[in-house]
N, C-alpha and C positions, 0 to 999 in steps of 0.2 A: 731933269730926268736922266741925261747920261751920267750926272754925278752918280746919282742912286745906282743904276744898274753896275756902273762901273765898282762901285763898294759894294755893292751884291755878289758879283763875281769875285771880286779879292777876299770878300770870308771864303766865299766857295771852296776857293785856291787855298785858302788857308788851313782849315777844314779837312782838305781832302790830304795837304799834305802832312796834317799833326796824326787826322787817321792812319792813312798810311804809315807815316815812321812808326808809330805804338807797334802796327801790325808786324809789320817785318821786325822791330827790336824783340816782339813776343815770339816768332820762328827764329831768329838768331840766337835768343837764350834756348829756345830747346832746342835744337842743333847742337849747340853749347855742351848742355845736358848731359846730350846723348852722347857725347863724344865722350865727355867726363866718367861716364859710367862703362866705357868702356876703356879705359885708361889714357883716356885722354890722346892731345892731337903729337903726331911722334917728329913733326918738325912744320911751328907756322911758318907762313913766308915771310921774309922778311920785310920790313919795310916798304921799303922801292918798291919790289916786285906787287904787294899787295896794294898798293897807290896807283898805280897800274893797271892793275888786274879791275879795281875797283871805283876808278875816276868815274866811267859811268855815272854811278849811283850818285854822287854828289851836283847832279843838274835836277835842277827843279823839275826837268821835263821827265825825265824819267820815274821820278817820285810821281807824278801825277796820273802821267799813262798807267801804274800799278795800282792807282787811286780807281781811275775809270775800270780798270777791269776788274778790281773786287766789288764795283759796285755793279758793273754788267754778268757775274756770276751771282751776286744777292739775289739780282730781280730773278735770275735763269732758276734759282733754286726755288726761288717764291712760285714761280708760274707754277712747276713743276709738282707744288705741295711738299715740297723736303724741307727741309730743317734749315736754317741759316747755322755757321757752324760759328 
C-alpha cells in the first residue's frame, strides 16, 4: 500500500511540475513577445548575474509551490462561477 501511494504521489509531483513549467514557459514567451514588439530588451543580464537572480527557480520546490497555487486559484475561480483562464 505505501508502494502505491508513494507512486501516486510521485506522478502527482510529476504532473504538477511538467504543468507548471508549460505554464510559466507560455508567460515567459509572451513577456518575450511583448518586449519584441516593443523593440526589444536594451540590455539582458548577463550570465552570472541572471544565475543568480534566478537560482531560485531551479528547486523542485519552488516549481511545486507555483503548481499548488494555480491549482488553489482554478478551484477559487470555479467556486466563484468565472472562467478558468
Amino acid at each position: 500500500m505505501a508502494r502505491v501511494v508513494g507512486q501516486r504521489d510521485q506522478l502527482a509531483r510529476s504532473v504538477g511540475i511538467a504543468v507548471t513549467t508549460a505554464v510559466m514557459l507560455e508567460q515567459a514567451c509572451r513577456v518575450q513577445l511583448l518586449a519584441d514588439g516593443f523593440g526589444g530588451v536594451a540590455a539582458p543580464l548577463p550570465a552570472p548575474e541572471s544565475e543568480r537572480a534566478y537560482a531560485h527557480t531551479l528547486d523542485g520546490s519552488y516549481v511545486l509551490s507555483a503548481w499548488r497555487y494555480l491549482v488553489r486559484r482554478t478551484l477559487a475561480e470555479r467556486e466563484q462561477g468565472g472562467s478558468v483562464r
